[in-house]
Short mmCIF file of the C-alpha atoms (twelve columns), coordinates in Angstrom:
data_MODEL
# 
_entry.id   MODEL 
# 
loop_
_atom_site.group_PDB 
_atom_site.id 
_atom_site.type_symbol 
_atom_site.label_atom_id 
_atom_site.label_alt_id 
_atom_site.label_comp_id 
_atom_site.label_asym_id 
_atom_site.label_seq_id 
_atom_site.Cartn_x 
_atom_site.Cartn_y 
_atom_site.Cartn_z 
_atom_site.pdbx_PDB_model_num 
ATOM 1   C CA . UNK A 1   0.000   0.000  0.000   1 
ATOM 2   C CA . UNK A 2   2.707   1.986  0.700   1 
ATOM 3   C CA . UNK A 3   4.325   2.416  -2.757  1 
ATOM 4   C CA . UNK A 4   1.176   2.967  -4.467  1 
ATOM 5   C CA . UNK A 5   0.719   5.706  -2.336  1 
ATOM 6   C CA . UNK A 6   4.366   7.258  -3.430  1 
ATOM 7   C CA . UNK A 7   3.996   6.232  -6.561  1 
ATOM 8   C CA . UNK A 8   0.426   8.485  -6.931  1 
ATOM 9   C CA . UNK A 9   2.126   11.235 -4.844  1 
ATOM 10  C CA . UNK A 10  4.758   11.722 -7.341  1 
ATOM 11  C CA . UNK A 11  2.574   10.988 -10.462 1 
ATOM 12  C CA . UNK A 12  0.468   13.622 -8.901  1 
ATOM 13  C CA . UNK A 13  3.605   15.754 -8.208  1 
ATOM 14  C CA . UNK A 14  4.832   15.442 -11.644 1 
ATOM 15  C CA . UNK A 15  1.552   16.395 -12.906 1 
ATOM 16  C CA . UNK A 16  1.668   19.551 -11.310 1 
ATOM 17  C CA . UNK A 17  5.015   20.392 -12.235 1 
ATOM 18  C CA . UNK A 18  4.197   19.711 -16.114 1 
ATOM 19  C CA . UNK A 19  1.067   21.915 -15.669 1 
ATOM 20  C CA . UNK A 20  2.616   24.908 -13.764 1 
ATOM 21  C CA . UNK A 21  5.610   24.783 -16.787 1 
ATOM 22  C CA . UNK A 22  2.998   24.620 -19.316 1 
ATOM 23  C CA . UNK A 23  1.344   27.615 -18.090 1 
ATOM 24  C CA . UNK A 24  4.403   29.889 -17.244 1 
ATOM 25  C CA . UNK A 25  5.162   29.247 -21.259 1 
ATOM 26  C CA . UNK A 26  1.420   30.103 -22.325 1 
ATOM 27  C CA . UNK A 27  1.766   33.383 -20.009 1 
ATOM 28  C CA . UNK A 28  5.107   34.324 -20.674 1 
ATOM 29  C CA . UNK A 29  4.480   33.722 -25.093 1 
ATOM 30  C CA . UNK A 30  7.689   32.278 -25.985 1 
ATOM 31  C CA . UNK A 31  7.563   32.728 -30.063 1 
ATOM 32  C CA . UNK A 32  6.931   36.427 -28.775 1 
ATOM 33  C CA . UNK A 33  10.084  38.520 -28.907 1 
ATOM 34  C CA . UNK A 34  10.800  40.148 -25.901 1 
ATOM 35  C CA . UNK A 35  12.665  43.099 -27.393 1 
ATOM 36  C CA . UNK A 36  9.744   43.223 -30.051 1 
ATOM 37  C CA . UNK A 37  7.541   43.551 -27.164 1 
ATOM 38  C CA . UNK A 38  9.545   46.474 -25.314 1 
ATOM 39  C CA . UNK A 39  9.871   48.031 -28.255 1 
ATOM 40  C CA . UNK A 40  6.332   48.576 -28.717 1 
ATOM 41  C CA . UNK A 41  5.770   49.377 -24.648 1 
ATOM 42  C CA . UNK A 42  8.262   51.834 -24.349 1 
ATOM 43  C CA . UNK A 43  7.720   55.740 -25.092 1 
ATOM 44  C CA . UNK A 44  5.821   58.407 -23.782 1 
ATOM 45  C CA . UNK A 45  2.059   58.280 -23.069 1 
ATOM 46  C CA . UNK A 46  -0.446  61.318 -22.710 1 
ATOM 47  C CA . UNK A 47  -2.464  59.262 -19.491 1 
ATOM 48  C CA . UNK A 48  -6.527  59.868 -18.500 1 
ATOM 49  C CA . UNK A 49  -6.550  58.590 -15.061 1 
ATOM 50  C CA . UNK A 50  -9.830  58.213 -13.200 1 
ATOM 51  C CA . UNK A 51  -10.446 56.985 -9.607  1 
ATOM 52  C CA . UNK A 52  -13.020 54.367 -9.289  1 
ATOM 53  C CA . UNK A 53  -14.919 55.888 -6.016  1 
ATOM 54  C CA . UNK A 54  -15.890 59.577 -6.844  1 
ATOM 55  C CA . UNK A 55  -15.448 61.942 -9.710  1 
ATOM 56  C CA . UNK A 56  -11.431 62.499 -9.883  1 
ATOM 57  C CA . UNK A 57  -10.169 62.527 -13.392 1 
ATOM 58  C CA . UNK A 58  -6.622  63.388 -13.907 1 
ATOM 59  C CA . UNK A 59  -4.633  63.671 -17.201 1 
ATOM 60  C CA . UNK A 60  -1.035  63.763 -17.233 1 
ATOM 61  C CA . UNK A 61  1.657   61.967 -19.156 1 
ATOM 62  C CA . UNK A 62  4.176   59.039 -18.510 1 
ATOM 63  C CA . UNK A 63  7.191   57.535 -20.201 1 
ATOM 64  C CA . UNK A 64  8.189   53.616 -20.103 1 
ATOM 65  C CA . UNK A 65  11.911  52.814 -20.658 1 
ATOM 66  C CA . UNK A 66  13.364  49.997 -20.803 1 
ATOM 67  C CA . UNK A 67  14.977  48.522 -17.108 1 
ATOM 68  C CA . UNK A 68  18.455  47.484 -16.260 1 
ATOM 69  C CA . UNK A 69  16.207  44.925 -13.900 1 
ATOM 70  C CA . UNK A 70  15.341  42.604 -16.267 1 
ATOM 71  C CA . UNK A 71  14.928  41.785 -20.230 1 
ATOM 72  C CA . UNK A 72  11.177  41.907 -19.604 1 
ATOM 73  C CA . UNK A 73  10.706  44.772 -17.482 1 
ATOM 74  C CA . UNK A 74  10.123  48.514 -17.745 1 
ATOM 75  C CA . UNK A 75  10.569  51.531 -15.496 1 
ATOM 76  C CA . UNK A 76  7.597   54.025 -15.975 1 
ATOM 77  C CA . UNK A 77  8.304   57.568 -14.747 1 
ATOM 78  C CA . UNK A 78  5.594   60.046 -13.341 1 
ATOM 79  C CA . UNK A 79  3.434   57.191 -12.581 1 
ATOM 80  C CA . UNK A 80  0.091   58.453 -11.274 1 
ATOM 81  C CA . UNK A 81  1.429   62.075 -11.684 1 
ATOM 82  C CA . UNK A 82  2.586   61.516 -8.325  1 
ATOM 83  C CA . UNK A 83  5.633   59.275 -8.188  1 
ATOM 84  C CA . UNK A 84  9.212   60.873 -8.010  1 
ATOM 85  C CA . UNK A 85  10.792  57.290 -8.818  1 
ATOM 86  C CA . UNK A 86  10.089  55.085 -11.600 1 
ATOM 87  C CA . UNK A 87  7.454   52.415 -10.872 1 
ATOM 88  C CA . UNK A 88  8.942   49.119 -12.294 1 
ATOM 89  C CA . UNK A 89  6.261   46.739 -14.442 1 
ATOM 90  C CA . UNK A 90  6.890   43.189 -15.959 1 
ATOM 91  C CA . UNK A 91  6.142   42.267 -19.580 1 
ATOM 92  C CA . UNK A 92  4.125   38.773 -20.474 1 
ATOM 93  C CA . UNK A 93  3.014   38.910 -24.312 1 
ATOM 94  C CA . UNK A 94  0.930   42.320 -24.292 1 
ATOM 95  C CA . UNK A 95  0.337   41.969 -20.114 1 
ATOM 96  C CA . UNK A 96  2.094   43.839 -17.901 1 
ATOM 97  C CA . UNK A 97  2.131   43.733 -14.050 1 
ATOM 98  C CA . UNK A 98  3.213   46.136 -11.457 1 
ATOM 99  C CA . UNK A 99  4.024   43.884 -8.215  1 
ATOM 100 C CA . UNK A 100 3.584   45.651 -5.378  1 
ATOM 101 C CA . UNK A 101 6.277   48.438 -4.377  1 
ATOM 102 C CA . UNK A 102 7.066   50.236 -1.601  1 
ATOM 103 C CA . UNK A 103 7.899   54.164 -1.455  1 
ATOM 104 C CA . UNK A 104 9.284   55.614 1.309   1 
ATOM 105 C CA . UNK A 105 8.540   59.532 2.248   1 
ATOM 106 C CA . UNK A 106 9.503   61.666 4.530   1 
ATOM 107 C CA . UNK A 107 6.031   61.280 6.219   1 
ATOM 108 C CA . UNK A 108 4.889   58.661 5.046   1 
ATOM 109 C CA . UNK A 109 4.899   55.338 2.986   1 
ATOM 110 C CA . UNK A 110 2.866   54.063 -0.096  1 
ATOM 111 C CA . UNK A 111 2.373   50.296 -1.884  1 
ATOM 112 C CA . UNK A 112 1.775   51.001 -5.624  1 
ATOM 113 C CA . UNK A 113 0.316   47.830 -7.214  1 
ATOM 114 C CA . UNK A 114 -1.516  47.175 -10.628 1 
ATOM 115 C CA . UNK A 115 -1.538  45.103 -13.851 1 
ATOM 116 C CA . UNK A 116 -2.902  46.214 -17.548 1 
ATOM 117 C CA . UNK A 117 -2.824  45.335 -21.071 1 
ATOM 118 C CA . UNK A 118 -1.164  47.354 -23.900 1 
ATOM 119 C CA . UNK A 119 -0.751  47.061 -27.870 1 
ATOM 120 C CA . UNK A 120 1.414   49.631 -30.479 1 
ATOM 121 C CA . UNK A 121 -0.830  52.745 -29.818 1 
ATOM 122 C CA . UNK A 122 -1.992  52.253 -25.963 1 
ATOM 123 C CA . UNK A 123 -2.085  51.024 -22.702 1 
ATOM 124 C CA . UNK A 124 -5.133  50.141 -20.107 1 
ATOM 125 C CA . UNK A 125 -4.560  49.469 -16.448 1 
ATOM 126 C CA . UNK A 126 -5.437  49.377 -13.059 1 
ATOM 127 C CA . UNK A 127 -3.651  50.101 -10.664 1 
ATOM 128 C CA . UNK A 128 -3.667  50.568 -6.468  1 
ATOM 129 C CA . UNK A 129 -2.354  53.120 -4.148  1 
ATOM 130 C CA . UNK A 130 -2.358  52.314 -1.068  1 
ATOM 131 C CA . UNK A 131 -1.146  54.673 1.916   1 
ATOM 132 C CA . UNK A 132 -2.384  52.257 4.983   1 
ATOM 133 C CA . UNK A 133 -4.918  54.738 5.755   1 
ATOM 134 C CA . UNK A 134 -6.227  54.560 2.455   1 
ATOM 135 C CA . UNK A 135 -6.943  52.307 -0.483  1 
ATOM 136 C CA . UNK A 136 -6.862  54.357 -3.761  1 
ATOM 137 C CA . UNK A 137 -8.360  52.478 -7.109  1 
ATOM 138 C CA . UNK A 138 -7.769  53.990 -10.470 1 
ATOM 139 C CA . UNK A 139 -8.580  53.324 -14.009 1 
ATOM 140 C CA . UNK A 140 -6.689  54.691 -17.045 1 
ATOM 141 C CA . UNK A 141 -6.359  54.369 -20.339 1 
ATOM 142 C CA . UNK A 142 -3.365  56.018 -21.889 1 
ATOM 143 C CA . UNK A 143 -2.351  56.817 -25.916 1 
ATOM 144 C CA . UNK A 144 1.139   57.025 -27.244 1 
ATOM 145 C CA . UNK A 145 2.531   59.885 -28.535 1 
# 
């Protein structure tokens, strides 16, 4: 009984393994090239921002450059019209996701965290600020210059 058992645990186990790998390759688009992909992302956006709870609208722009992080990431500067340092996003075929960061200000902190989709003339994303008083939701849609 007890090498069916660890036989089924690690036909189960392997399983999982080949599922998980199959899935990181359909989310990550392998025929896609990466540089292709950044190449398109990357530039300057003019950015309508709206907040989901009440009537703030915002429009300001933002520009993505490539990061020195990784070969499928991007820094994007002026991100909310309120960020001083570059929010950093990952790439995944036209997907990109902001993992939560944390900035630090002289009185006090804020987790920026969002994900969106984009093709060769825009971007639309969510994204969360949140200040541990507050949890800010916004909606944007942004065009590239």
């Amino acid at each position: 009984m007890k090498m069916y058992s660890i036989h089924s645990i690690r036909t189960l186990a392997l399983l999982l393994v080949a599922v998980f790998t199959l899935s990181a390759r359909v989310d990550n688009h392998p025929d896609d090239d990466v540089e292709a992909q950044l190449k398109n992302f990357t530039g300057t956006y003019n950015v309508s921002d709206k907040r989901q709870v009440g009537s703030e609208s915002r429009n300001y722009s933002i520009t993505i450059t490539k990061s020195v992080a990784g070969i499928a990431a991007v820094d994007v500067a002026n991100f909310g019209n309120v960020m001083y340092a570059p929010v950093r996003a990952v790439i995944r075929g036209n997907n990109f996701y902001i993992e939560p960061q944390q900035f630090k200000g002289k009185k006090m902190s804020i987790t920026v965290s969002g994900s969106g989709t984009f093709n060769t003339t825009g971007l639309h994303f969510d994204y969360v600020i949140d200040t541990g008083k507050s949890h800010l939701i916004y909606q944007c849609d942004a065009t590239k210059r």
